[in-house]
N, C-alpha and C positions, 0 to 999 in steps of 0.2 A: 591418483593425483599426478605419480608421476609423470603415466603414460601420457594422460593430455596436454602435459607439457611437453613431451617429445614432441606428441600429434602437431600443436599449438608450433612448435618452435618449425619441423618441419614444412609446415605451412607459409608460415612465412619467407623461409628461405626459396620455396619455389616460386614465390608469390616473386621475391625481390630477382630470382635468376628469370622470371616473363618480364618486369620491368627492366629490367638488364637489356636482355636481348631487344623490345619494342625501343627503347633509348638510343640503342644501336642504330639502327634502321633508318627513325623518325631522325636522327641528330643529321644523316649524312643528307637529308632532306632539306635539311635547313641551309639556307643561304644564296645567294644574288642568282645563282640558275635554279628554274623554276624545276623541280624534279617530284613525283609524287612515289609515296611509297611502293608501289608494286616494278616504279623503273628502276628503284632502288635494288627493289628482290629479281628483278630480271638481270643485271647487271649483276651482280655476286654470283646470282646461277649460272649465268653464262661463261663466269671465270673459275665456279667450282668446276663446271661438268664438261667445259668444252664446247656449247653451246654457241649458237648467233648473239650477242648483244644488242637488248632493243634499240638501245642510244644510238646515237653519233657517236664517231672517235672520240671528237669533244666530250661532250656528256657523260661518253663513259669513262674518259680516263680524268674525269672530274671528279668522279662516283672511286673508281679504282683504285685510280694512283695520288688523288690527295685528303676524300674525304674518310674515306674506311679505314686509312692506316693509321692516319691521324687519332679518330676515334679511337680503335683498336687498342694503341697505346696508351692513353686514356684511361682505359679501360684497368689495363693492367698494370699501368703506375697508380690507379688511384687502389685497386684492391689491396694490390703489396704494399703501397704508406699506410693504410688502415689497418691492415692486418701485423705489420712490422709495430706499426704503434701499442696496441693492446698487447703487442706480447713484450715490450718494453714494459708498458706500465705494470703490469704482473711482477716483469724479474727483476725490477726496481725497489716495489713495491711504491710508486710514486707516482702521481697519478695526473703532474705536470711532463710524464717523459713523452720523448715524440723519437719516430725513426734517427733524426739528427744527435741523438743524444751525447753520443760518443765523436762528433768531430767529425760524423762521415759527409755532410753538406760540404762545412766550410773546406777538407780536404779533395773533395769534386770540386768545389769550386777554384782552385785552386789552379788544381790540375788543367780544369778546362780552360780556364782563362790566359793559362800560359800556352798552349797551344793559338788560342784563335788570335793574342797578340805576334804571337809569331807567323801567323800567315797559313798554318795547315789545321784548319778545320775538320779536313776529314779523320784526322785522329782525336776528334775530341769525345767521344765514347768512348775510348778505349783510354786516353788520359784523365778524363774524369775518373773512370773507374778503379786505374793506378792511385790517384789521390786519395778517391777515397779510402780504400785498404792501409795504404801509407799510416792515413791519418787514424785508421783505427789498430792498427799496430802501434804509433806513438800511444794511443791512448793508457792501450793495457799495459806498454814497457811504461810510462808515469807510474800507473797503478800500483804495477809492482813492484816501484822501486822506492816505496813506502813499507812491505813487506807483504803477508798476505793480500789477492788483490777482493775486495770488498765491492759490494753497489755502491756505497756512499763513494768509495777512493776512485772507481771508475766514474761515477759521475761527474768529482769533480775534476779526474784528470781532464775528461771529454770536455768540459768548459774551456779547460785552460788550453788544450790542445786545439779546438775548435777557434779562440781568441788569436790564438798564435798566427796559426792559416788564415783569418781573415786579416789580419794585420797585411801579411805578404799577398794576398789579394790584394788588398787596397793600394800597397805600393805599389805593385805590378801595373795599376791599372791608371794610376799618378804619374808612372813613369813612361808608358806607353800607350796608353790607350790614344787615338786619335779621330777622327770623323769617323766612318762607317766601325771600323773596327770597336769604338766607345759602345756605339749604339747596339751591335752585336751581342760585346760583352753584358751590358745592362741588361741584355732580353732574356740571356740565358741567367743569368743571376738570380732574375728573376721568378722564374720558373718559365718555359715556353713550349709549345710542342709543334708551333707553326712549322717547325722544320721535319717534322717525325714521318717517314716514308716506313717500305716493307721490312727495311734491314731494322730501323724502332721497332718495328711490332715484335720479330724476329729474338731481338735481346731483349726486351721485358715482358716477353709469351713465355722467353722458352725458362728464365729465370724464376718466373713464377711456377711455373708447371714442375720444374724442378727442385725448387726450393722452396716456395710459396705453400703450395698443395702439401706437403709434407707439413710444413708448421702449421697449419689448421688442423691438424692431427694430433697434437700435444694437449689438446686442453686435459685431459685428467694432470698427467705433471706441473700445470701452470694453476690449476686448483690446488692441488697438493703444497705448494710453492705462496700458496697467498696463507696458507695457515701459518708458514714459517720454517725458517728452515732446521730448526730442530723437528719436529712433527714430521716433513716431509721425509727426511731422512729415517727417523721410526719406521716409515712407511716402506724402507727399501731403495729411495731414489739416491743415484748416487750426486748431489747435492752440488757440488761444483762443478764436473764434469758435466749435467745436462743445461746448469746455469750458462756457462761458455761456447758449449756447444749451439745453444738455440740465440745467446748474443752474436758469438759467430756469423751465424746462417743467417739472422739478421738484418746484420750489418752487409754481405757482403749482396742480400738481396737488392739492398735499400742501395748500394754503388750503384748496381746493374740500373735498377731504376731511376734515380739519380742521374746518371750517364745521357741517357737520352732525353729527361725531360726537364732537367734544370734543378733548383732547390724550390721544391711548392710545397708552403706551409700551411698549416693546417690540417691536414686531412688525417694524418696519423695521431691527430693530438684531440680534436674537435669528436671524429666521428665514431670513434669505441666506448665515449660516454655518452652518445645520443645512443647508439646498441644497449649499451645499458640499461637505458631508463627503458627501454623495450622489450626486454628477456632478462635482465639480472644481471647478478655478476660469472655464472659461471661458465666457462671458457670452453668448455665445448660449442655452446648454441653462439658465445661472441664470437671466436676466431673466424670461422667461416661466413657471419652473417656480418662481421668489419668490411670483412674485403667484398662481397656482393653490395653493399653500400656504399663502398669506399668509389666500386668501379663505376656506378652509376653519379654519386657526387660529381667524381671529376668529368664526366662525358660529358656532362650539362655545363660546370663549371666551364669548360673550355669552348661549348657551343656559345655561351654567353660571350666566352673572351673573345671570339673571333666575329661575332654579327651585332655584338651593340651599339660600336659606334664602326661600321663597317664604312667606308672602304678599308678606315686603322682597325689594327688590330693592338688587344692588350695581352700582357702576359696574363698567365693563367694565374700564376701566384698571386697578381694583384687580386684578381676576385674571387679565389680562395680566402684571403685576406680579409677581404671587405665581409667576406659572407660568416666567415669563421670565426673571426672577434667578437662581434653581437652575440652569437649563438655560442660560444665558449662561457661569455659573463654572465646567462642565462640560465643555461648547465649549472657553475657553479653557483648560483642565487639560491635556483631551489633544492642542489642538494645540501645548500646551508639551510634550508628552510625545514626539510625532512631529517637533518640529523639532532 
């Protein structure tokens, strides 16, 4: 029995890494120049290997330089909020937590907005990313300055801490925000990736490859961890130190990500209990099949946000939003119906 459920779960996951890759492809396809799939795969061959490019300069640095990066990033903001998500709800044990938990949003948000009001833009991946850490260093010094730091105390610190930052957002943006620069700040607050070039791909590739990959590795610990942490610790795990540590890595995944795509809700909170109801609860087959979910969600998500009502384009987070709330209320219906 067990084996078919490997077979069964392995399956799937190759199944969702074909849909992955076709998503790719067919997304950078989509939109006002008429491109078909194979100028697509002539265009990335020609930029892996060295090759002629079938396109035009135009069409290929359509294909190049705005649709594949874009996607790309996509890709791997939507796997890392998915997979940051599940490993939340695990070391919570709460099954309302999402990547933001701890005040890393509204502490990016922060960070970012005080830059783009100030006129230098191009440090705002690098100031989102300061804020958010910031804000999840405030989180834990709260925590711990109630005594032991606990889930419940770190949740509520990240409330309070997250309230705070978006306060000083709001002022920031009352006291300075003006014509373009307003509109700016709203898109990225938002969530957005219309801006996402090679150097996005670059910081949330190399952030997941390096941090990301490793946490889809954890599920035995994060099994062990849902029995409790008396039990777990019978078991050997040394109980607070791997708690922190994988809040840690977390967190500072969910900056990196964060930094370049804005704050986009949903994905880490919606899409680990649609995995669920598709393989179970246990965290080997979710962790890795969040984030192959997560990266196809958001490809589509954003192919949506940029051609529905083209020649405007929406933030992404809006129709993460729209898509995400229905199907949240849904989730939770029938697993009241089934408990």
């Amino acid at each position: 029995m067990k084996r078919t459920g490997t077979i069964r779960v392995g399956a799937i996951g190759v199944g969702l890494a074909v849909v992955l890759v076709a998503s790719v492809v067919v997304a950078v396809t989509i939109g006002p120049a008429d491109l078909s799939v194979g100028e697509v795969w002539g265009a990335i061959w020609s930029h892996l290997f060295g090759t002629g490019s079938p396109l035009s300069v135009l069409r290929d640095g359509i294909v190049w330089e705005l649709r594949l990066p874009r996607i790309l990033t996509a890709a791997c903001v939507g796997a890392g909020l998915a997979l940051v998500g599940a490993i939340m709800q695990a070391l919570t044990r709460n099954q309302l937590a999402d990547p933001y938990l701890l005040g890393i949003s509204s502490g990016a948000s922060l960070g970012a907005v005080s830059v783009l009001l100030l006129g230098v833009a191009v440090l705002l991946p690098v100031a989102a990313f300061i804020g958010a850490i910031l804000a999840l260093g405030a989180t834990l010094a709260l925590a711990g300055s109630f005594g032991r730091i606990t889930p419940t105390r770190t949740v509520l610190a990240g409330v309070a801490v997250s309230s705070l930052a978006g306060a000083l957002t709001s002022f920031a943006i009352f006291w300075a925000a003006t014509g373009d620069s307003y509109r700016e700040v709203l898109s990225w607050l938002l969530g957005s990736l219309a801006g996402a070039r090679w150097e996005a791909v670059a910081i949330a590739g190399i952030a997941f490859l390096v941090i990301g990959v490793p946490l889809t590795l954890t599920g035995r610990l994060l099994d062990a961890f849902a029995l409790g942490d008396t039990t777990a610790a019978s078991l050997g795990i040394p109980v607070q130190g791997v708690r922190w540590g994988l809040l840690g890595a977390s967190a500072v995944l969910t900056g990196a990500l964060v930094s370049v795509s804005g704050s986009i809700g949903f994905v880490g909170l919606v899409l680990p209990h649609a995995v669920r109801l598709l393989v179970g609860a246990g965290h080997r087959a979710l962790l890795p099949l969040s984030a192959l979910v997560g990266a196809v969600f958001l490809v589509w998500a954003d192919t949506l946000a940029r051609t529905i009502f083209d020649p405007r384009e929406l933030p992404v987070g809006i129709v993460t939003a729209i898509i995400g709330a229905p199907v949240f209320a849904v989730l939770l219906v029938r697993r009241r119906s089934e408990a």
